[in-house]
N, C-alpha and C positions, 0 to 999 in steps of 0.2 A: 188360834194361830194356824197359816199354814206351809206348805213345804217351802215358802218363800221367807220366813222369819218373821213374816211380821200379820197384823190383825186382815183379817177379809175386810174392814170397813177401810183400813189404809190403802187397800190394792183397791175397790172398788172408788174409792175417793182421786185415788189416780188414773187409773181407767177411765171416770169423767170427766176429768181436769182436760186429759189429752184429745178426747172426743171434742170438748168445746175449745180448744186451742188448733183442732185440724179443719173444725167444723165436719165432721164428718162422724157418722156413726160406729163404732165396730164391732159390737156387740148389738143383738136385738134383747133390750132388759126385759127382765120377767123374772118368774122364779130360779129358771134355771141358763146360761147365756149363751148363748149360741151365735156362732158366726156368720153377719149378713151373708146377701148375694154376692158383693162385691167382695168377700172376703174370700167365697167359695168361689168364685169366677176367678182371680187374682192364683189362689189356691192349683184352680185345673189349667191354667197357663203354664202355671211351675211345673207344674207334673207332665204336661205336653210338651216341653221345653225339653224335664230331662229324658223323656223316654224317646227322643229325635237326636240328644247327641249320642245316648247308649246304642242308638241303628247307625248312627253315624262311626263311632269307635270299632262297633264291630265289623262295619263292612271293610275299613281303613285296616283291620286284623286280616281282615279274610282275604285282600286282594293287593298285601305289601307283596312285593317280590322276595322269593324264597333268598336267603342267603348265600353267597359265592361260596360253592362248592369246587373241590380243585378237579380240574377235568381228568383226573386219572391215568395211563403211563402213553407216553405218545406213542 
């Protein structure tokens, strides 16, 4: 069993199902399974993705205008 409930031969029997219904590989099978290129390429999008809106967020912090302050006694 694992942290999923149910047999490794159940995940891995799904696993295949969906590879031959996408026609597409996502795993490279062997002893132990690792995520194709297209997985890791797909992967470093995401990750360039979110570290362009976090420079984005921050610059939009850095350069709001300060809030109305009251001008003080005339």
């Amino acid at each position: 069993m694992c942290k999923l409930n149910h047999a490794v031969l159940v995940i891995t029997y799904g696993v295949a199902n969906l590879e031959s219904q996408l026609d597409l590989e996502l795993f490279e099978h062997g002893h132990a399974q690792t995520a194709t290129h297209g997985r890791r390429a797909r992967r470093a999008r995401r990750a360039r993705r979110a570290r362009r809106a976090r420079r984005a967020r921050r610059a939009r912090r850095r350069y709001r205008r300060p809030a109305h302050q009251g001008q003080g006694p005339a």
